[in-house]
C-alpha positions, 0 to 999 in steps of 0.5 A: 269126798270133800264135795259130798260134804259141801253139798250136805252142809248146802242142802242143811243149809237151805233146809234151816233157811225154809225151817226159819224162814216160812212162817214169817213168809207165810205171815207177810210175803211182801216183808219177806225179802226186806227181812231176807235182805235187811237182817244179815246187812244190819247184823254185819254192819252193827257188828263193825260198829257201823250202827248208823248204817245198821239203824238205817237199815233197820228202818228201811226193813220195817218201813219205820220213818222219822217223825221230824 
């Protein structure tokens, strides 16, 4: 039974990441997997209080750069 619950919490879980995350995939695919893997980093690493960490990120993500 138990396993029965873990995959319907997997496959509800997969069906929100495709509901959440198509139109921005179908607007930029090459940005894609920077947001897929920069979002959850930087929310982590800001909610421990690394917000420099969280910053760099954040601009690798969107390929923001310094201008010094």
């Amino acid at each position: 039974m138990k396993y029965l619950i873990i995959i319907f919490l997997v496959v509800l879980f997969i069906a929100f990441l495709y509901w959440a995350y198509l139109p921005d995939y179908r607007r930029n695919p090459r940005e894609f997997w920077r947001t897929i893997i920069g979002m959850p980093i930087g929310m982590l690493l800001g909610g421990i209080g690394l917000t420099e960490l969280n910053d760099l990120i954040k601009k690798w993500a969107l390929k923001k750069k310094d201008k010094n």
